[in-house]
N, CA, C and O atoms as a DFTB+ gen file, in Angstrom:
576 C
 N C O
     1  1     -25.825     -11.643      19.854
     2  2     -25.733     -10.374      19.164
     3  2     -24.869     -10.539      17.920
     4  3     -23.729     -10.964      17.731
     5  1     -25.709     -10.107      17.241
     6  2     -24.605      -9.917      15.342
     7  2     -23.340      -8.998      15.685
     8  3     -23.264      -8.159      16.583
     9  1     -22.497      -9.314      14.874
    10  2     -21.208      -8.761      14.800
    11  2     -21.149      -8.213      13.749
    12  3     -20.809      -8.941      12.817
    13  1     -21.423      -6.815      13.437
    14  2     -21.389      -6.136      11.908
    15  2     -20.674      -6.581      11.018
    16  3     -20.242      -7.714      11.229
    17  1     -20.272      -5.910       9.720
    18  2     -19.688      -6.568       8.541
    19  2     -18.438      -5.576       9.388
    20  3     -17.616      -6.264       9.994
    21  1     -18.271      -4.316       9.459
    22  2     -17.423      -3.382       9.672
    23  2     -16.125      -4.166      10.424
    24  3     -15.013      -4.506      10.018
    25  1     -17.095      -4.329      12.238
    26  2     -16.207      -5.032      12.538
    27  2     -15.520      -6.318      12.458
    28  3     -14.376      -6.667      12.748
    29  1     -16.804      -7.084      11.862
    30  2     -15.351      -8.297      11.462
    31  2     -14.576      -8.111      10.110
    32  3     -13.786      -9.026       9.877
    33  1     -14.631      -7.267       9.317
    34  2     -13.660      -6.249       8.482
    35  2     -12.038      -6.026       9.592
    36  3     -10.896      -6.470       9.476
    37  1     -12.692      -5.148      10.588
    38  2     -11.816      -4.976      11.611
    39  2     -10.677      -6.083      12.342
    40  3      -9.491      -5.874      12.596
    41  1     -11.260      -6.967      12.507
    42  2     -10.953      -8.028      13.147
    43  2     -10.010      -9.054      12.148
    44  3      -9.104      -9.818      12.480
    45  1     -10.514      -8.804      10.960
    46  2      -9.649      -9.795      10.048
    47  2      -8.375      -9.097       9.464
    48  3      -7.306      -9.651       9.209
    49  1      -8.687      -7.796       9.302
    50  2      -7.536      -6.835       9.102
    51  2      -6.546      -6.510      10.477
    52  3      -5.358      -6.286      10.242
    53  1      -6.995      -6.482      11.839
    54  2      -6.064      -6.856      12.664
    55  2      -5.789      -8.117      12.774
    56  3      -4.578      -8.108      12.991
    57  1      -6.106      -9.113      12.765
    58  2      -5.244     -10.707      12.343
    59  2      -4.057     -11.251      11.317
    60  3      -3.360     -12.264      11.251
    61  1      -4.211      -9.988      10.529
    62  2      -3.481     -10.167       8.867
    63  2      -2.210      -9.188      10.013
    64  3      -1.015      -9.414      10.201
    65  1      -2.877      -8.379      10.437
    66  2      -1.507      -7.592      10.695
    67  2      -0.541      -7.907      11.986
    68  3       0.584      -7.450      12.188
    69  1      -1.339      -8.872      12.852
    70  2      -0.756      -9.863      13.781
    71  2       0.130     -10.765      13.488
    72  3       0.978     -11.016      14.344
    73  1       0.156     -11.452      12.250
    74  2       0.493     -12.127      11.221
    75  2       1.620     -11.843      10.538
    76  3       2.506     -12.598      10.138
    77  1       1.496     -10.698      10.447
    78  2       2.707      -9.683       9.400
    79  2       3.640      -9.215      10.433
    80  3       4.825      -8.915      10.287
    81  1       2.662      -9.191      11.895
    82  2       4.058      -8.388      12.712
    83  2       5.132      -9.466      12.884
    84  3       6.346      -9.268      12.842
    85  1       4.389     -10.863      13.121
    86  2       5.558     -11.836      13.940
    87  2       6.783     -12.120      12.605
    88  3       8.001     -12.120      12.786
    89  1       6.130     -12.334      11.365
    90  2       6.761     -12.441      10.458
    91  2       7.936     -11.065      10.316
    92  3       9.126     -11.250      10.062
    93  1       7.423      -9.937      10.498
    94  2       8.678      -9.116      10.671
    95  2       9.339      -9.287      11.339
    96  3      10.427      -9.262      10.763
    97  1       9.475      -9.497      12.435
    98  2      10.203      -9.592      13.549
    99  2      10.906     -10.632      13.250
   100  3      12.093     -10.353      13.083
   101  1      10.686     -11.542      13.139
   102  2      11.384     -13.270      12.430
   103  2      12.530     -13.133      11.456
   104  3      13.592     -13.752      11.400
   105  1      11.915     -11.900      10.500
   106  2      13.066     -11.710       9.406
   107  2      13.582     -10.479      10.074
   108  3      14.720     -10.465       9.604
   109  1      13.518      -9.541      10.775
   110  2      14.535      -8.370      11.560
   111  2      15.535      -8.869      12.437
   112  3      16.516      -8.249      12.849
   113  1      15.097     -10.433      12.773
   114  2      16.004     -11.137      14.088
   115  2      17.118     -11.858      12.930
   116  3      18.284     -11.492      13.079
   117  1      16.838     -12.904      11.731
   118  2      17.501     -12.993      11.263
   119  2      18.101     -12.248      10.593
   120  3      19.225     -12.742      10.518
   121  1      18.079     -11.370      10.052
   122  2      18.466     -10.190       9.435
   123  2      19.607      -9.294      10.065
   124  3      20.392      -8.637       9.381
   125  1      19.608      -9.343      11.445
   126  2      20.487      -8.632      12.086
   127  2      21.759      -9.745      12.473
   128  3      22.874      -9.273      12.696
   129  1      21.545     -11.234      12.541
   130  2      22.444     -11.680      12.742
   131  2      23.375     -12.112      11.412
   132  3      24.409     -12.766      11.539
   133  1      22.860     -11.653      10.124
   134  2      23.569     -11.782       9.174
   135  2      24.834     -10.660       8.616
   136  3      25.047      -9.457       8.767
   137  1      25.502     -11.781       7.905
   138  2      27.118     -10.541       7.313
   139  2      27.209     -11.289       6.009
   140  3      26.875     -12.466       5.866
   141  1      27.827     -10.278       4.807
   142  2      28.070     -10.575       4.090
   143  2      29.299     -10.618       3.795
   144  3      29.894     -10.032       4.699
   145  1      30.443     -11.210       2.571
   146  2      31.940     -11.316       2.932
   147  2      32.143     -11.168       1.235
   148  3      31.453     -11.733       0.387
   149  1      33.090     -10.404       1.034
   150  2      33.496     -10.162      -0.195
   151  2      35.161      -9.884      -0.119
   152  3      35.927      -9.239       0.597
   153  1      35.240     -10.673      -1.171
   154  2      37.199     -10.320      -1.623
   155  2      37.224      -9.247      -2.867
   156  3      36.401      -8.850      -3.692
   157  1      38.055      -9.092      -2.686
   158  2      38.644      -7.878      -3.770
   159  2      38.532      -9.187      -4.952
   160  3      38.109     -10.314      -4.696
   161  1      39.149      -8.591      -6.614
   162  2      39.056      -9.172      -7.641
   163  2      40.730     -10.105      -7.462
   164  3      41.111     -11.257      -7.672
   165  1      41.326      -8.868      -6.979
   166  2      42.490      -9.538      -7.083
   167  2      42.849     -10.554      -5.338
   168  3      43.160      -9.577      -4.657
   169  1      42.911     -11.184      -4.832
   170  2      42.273     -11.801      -3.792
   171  2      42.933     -10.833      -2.274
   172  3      42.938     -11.083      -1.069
   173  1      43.347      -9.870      -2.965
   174  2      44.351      -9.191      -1.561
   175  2      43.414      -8.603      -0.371
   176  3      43.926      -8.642       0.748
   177  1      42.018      -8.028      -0.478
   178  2      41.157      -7.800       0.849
   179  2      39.907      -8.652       0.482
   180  3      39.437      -9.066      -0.578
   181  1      39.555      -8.746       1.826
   182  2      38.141      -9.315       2.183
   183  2      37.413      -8.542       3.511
   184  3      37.721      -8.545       4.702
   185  1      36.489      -7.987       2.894
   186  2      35.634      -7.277       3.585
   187  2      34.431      -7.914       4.196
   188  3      33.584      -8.376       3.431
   189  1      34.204      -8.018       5.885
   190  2      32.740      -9.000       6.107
   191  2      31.816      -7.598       6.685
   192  3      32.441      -6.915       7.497
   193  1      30.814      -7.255       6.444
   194  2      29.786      -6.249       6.419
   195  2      28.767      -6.442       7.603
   196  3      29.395      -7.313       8.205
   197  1      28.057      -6.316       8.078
   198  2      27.301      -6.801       9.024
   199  2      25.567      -5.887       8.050
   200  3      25.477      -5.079       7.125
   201  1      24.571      -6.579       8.890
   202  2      23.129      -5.812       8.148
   203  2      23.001      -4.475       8.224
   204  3      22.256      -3.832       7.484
   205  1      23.791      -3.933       9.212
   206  2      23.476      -2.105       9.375
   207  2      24.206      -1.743       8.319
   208  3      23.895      -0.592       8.013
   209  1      25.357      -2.350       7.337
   210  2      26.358      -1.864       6.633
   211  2      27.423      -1.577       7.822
   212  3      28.070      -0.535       7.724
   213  1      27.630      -2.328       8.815
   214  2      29.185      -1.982       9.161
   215  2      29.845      -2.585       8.755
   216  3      29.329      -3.557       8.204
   217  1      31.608      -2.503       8.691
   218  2      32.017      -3.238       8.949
   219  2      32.409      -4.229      10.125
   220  3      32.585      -3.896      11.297
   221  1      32.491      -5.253       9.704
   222  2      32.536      -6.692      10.774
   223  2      34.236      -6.931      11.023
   224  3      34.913      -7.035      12.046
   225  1      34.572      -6.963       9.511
   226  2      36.157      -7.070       9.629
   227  2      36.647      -6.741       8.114
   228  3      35.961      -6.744       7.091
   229  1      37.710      -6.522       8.229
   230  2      38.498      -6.429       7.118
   231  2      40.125      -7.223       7.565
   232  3      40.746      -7.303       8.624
   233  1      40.448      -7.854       5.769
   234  2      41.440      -8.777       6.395
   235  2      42.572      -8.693       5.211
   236  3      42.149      -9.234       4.189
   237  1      43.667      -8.254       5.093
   238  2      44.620      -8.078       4.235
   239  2      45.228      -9.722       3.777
   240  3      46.049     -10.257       4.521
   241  1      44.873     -10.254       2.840
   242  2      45.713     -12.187       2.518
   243  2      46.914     -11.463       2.099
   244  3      47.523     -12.410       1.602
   245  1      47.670     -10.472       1.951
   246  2      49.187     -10.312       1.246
   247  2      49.547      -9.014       2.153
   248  3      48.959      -8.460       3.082
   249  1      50.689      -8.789       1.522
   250  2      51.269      -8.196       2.017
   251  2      51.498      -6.700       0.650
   252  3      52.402      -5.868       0.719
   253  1      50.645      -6.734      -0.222
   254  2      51.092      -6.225      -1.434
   255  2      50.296      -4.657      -1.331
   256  3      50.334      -3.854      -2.263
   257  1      49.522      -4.376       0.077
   258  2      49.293      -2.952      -0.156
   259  2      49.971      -2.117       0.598
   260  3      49.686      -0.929       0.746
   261  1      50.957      -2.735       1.142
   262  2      51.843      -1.621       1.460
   263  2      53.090      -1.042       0.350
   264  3      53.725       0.012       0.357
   265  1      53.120      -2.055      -0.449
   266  2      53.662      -1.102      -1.559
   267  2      52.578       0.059      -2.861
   268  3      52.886       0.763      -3.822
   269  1      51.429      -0.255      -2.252
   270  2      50.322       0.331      -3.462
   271  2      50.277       2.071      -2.986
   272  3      50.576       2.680      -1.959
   273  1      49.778       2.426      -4.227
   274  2      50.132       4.020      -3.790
   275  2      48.717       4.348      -3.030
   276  3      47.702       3.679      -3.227
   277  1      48.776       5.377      -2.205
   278  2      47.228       5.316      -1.416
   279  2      45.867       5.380      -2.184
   280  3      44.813       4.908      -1.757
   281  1      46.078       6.202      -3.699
   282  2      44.943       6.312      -4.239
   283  2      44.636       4.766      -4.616
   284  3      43.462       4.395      -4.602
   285  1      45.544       3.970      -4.910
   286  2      45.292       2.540      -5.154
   287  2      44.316       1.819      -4.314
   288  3      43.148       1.485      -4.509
   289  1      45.361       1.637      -3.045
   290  2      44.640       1.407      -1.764
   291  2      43.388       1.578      -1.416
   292  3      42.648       0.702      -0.967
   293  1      43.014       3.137      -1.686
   294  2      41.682       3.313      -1.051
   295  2      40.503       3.233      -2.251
   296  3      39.283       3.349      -2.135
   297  1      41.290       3.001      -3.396
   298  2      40.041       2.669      -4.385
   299  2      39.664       1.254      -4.097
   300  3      38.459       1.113      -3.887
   301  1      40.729      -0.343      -4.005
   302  2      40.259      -1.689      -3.941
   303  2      39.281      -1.717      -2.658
   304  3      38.337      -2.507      -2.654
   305  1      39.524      -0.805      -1.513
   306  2      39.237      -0.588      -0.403
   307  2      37.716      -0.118      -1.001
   308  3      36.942      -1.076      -1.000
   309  1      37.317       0.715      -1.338
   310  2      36.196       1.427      -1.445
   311  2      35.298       0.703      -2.660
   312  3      34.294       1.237      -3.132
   313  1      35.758      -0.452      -3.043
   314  2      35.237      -1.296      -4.290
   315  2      34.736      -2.545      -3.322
   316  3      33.602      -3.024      -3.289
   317  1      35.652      -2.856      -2.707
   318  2      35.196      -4.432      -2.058
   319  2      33.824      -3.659      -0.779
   320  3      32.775      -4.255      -0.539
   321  1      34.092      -2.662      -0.314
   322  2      33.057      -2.328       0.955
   323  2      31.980      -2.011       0.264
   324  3      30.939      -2.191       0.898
   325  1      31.796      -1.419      -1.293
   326  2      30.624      -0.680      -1.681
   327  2      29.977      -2.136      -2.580
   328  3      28.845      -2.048      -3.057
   329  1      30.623      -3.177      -2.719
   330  2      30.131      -4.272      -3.217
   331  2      29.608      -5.408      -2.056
   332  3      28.818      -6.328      -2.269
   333  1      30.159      -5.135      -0.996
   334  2      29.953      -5.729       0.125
   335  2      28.334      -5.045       0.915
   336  3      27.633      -5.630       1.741
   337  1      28.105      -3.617       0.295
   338  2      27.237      -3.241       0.732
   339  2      25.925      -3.587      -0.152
   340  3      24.828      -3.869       0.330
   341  1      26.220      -3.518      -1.478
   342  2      25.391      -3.673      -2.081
   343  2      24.812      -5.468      -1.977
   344  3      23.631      -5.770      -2.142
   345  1      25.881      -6.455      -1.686
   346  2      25.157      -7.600      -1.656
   347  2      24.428      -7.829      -0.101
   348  3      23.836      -8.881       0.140
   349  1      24.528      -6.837       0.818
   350  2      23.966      -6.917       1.955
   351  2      22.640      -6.060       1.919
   352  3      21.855      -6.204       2.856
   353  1      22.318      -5.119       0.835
   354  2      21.458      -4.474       0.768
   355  2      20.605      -5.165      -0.334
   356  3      19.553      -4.584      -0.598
   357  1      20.860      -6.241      -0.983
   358  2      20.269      -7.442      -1.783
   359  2      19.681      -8.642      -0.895
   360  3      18.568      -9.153      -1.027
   361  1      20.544      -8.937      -0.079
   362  2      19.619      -9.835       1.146
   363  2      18.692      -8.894       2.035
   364  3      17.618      -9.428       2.310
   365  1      18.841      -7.816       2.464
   366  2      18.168      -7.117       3.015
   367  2      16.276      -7.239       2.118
   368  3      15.244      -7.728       2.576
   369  1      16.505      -6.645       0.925
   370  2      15.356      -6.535      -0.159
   371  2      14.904      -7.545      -0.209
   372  3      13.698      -7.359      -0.378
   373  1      15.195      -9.014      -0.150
   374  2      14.799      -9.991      -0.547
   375  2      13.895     -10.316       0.833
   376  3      12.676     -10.448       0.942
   377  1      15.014     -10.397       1.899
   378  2      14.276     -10.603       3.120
   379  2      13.204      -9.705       3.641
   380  3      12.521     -10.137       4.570
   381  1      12.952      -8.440       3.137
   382  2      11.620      -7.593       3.191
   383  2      11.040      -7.870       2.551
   384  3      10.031      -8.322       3.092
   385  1      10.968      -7.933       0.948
   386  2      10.250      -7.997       0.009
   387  2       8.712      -8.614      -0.210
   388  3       7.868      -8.428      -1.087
   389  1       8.742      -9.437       1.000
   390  2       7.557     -10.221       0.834
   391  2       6.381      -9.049       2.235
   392  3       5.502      -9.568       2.924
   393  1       6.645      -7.924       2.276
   394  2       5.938      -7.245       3.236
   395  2       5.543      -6.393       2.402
   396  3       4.417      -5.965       2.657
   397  1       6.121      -5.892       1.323
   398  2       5.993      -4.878      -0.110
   399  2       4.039      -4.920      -0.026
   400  3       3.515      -6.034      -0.051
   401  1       3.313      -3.912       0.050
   402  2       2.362      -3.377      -0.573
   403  2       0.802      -4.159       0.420
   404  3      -0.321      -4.436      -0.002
   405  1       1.620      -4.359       2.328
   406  2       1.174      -4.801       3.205
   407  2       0.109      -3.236       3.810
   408  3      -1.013      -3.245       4.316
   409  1       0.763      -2.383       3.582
   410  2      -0.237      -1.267       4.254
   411  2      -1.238      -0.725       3.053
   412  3      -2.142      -0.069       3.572
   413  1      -1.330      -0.771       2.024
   414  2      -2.332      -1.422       1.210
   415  2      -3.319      -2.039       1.128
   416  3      -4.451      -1.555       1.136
   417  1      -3.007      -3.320       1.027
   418  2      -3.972      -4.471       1.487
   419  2      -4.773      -4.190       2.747
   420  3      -6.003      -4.153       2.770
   421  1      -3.807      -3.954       4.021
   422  2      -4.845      -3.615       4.566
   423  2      -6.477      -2.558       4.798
   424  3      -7.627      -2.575       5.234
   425  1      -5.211      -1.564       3.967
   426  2      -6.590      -0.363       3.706
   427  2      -7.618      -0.991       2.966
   428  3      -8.761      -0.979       3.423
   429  1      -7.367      -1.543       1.875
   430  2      -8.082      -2.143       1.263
   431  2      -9.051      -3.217       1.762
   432  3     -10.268      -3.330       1.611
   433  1      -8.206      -3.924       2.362
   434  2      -9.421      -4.996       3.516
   435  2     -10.748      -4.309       4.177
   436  3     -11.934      -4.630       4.248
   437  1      -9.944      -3.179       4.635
   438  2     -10.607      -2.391       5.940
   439  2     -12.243      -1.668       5.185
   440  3     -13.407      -1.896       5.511
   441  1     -11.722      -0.826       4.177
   442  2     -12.341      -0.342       3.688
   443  2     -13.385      -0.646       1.923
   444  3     -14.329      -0.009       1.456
   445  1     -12.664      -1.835       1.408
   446  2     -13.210      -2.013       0.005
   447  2     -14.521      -2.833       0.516
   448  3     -14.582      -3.600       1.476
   449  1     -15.471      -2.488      -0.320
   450  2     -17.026      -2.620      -0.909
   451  2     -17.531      -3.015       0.920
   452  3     -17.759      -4.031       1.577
   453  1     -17.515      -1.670       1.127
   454  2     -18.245      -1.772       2.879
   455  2     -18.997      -0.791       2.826
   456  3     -18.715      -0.139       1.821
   457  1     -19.888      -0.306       3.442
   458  2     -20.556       1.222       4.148
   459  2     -19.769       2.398       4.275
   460  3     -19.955       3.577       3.976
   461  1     -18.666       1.642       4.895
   462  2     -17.384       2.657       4.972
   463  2     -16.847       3.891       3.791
   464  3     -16.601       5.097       3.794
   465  1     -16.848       2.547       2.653
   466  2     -16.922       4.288       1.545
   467  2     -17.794       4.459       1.363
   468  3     -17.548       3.784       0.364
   469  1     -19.212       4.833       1.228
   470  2     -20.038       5.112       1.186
   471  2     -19.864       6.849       2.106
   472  3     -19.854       8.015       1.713
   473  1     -19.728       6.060       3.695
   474  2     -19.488       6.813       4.707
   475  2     -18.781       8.290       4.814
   476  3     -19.218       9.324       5.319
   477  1     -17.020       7.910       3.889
   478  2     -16.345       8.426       3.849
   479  2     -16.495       9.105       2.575
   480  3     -15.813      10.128       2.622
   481  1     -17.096       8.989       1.433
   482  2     -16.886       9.359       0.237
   483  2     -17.178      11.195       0.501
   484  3     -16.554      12.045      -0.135
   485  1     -18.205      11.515       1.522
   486  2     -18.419      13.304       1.370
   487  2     -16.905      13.893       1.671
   488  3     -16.448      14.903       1.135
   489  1     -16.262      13.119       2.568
   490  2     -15.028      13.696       3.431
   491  2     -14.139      13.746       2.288
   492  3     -13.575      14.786       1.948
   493  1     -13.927      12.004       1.352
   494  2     -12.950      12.299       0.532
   495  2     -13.156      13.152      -0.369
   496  3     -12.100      13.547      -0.863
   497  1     -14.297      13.724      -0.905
   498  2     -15.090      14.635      -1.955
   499  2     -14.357      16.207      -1.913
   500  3     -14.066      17.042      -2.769
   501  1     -14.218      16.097      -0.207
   502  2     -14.035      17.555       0.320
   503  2     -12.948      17.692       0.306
   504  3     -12.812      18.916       0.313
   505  1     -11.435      16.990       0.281
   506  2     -10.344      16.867      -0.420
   507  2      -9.217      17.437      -0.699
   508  3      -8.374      16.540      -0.724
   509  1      -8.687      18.551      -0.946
   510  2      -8.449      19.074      -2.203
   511  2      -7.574      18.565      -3.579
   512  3      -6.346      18.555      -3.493
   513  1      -8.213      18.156      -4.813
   514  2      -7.673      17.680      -6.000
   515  2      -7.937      16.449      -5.904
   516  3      -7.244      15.534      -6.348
   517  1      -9.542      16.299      -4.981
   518  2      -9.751      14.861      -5.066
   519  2     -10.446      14.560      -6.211
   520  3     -11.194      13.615      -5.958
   521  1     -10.555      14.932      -7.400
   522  2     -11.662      14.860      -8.511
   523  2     -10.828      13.630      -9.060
   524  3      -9.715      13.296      -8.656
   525  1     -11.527      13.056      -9.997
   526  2     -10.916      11.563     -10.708
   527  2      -9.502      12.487     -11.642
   528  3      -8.547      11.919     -12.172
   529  1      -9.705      13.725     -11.625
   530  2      -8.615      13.883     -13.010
   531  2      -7.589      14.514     -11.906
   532  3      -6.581      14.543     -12.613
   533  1      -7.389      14.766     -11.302
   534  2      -6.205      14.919     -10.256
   535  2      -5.789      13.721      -9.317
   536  3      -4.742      13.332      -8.798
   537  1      -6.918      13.380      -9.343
   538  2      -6.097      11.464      -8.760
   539  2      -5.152      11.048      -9.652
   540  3      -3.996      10.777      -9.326
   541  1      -5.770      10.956     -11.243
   542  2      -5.333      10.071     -11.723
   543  2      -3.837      10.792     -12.011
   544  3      -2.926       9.976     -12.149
   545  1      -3.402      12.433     -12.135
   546  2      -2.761      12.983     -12.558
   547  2      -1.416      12.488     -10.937
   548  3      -0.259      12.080     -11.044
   549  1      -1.844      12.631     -10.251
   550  2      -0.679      12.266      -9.183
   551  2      -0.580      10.369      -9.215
   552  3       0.477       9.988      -8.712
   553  1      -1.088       9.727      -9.491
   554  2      -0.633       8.528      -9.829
   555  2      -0.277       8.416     -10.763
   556  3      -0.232       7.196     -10.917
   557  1       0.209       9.076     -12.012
   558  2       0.922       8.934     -13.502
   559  2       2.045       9.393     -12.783
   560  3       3.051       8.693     -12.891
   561  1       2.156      10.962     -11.680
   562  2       3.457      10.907     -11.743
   563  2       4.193      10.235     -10.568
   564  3       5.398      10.479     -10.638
   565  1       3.836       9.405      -9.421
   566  2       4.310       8.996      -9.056
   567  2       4.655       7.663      -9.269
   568  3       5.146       7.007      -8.350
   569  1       4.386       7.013     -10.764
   570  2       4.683       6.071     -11.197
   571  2       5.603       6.385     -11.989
   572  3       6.165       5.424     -12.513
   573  1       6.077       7.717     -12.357
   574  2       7.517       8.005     -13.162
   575  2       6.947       8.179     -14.370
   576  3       7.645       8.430     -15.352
């Protein structure tokens, strides 16, 4: 028995996404066991972050913020954690990044130059603001 175009459409688009799951999971496992570690400018804290954005630890090398006035304090404090976050939210992006524009593709697998639009085209017709000049008007603005 033949195996339609549809379903092995089907079949190759669940393989891609079999594919994509283990790979997530691979980078969510490493991902969670990572921390990032940042010192202040002046070397007096070091902040280690963990992937959720916690902190892991914080570690005073001097003894010089107990003479600092608190607004001092909680500004180097709130500089090293929000830089500590941001380079953990930079490995984060990098380590996703390669999944970017995966539920896409698949639609696209599933459905480009098949029966399927053909199939679907009365439904998408029926819509509302499905005409080419309201498509195109919500993809200008959700491209900014």
């Amino acid at each position: 028995m033949a195996v339609s175009p549809f379903a092995q459409q089907i079949e190759e688009a669940m393989e891609t996404l079999r594919v994509q799951q283990v790979k997530l999971e691979e980078a969510t496992r490493k991902l969670q066991a990572e921390t990032v570690s940042v010192t202040s400018k002046d070397r007096m804290i070091t902040a280690v972050l963990g992937a959720q954005g916690e902190v892991v630890s914080l570690t005073f090398h001097t003894t010089a913020y107990r003479s600092m006035a608190p607004a001092q304090l909680s500004a180097a404090l709130t500089d090293v954690l929000n830089r500590a976050r941001a380079d953990m939210g930079a490995k984060v992006t990098e380590a996703l990044g390669s999944f970017e524009g995966l539920g896409e593709m698949l639609r696209t697998s599933m459905t480009g130059g098949t029966e399927l639009d053909e199939l679907l085209a009365p439904l998408q017709a029926m819509r509302p603001g499905s005409g080419a000049g309201a498509r195109r008007e919500r993809q200008e603005e959700f491209r900014g």
